[in-house]
C-alpha positions as CSV (number, residue, x, y, z in Angstrom):
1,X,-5.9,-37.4,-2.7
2,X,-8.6,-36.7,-5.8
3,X,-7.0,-33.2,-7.7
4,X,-9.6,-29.8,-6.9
5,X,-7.3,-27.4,-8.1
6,X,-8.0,-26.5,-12.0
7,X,-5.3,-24.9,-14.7
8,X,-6.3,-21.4,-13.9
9,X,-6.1,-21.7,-10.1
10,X,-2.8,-23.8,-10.6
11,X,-1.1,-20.7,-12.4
12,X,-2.3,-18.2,-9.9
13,X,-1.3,-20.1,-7.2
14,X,1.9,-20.8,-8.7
15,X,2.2,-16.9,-9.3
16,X,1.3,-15.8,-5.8
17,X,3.5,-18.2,-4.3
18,X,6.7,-17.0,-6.1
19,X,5.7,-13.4,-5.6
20,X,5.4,-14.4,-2.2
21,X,8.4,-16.2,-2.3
22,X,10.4,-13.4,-3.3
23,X,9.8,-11.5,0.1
24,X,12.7,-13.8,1.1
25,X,15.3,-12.1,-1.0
26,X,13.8,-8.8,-1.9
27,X,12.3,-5.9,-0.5
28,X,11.1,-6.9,3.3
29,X,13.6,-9.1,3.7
30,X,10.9,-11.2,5.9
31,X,10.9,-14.4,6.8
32,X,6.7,-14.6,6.2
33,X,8.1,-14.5,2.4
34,X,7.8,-18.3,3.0
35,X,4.1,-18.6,3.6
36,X,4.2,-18.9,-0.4
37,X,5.4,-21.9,-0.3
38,X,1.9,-23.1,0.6
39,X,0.1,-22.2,-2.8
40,X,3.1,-23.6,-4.7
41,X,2.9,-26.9,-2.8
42,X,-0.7,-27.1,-3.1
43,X,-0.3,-25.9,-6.9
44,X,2.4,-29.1,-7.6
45,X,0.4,-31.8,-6.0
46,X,-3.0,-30.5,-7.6
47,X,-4.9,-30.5,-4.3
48,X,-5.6,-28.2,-1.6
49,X,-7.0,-29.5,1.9
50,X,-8.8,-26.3,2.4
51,X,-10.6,-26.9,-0.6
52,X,-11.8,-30.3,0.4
53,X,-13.2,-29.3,3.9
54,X,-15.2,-26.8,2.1
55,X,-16.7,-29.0,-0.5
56,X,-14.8,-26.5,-3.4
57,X,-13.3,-27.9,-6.7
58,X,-11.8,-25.5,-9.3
59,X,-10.9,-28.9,-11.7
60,X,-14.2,-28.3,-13.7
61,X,-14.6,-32.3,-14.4
């Protein structure tokens, strides 16, 4: 797996995920909460698969 995901994408997806996160334990109470652990995967290994179908790369090489 080649990194697409840049320093700027990284934090906001870092960001939305924990905000995301959060629905877990506050406010809703709802288990969708965990969809954020999508970005914050994708965020820690540097490479989203939607990205790559669609040709995108936020790395700026």
């Amino acid at each position: 797996m080649e990194a697409n995901i840049g320093k700027t994408d990284r934090i906001i997806r870092i960001v939305a995920g924990l905000l995301l996160l959060s629905l877990v334990f506050i406010g809703p109470k709802t288990l969708w909460g965990l969809v954020g652990l999508i970005p914050l995967a994708t965020a820690f290994i540097n490479f989203c698969p939607a990205y790559k179908l669609l040709g995108m790369d936020t790395l700026g090489k």
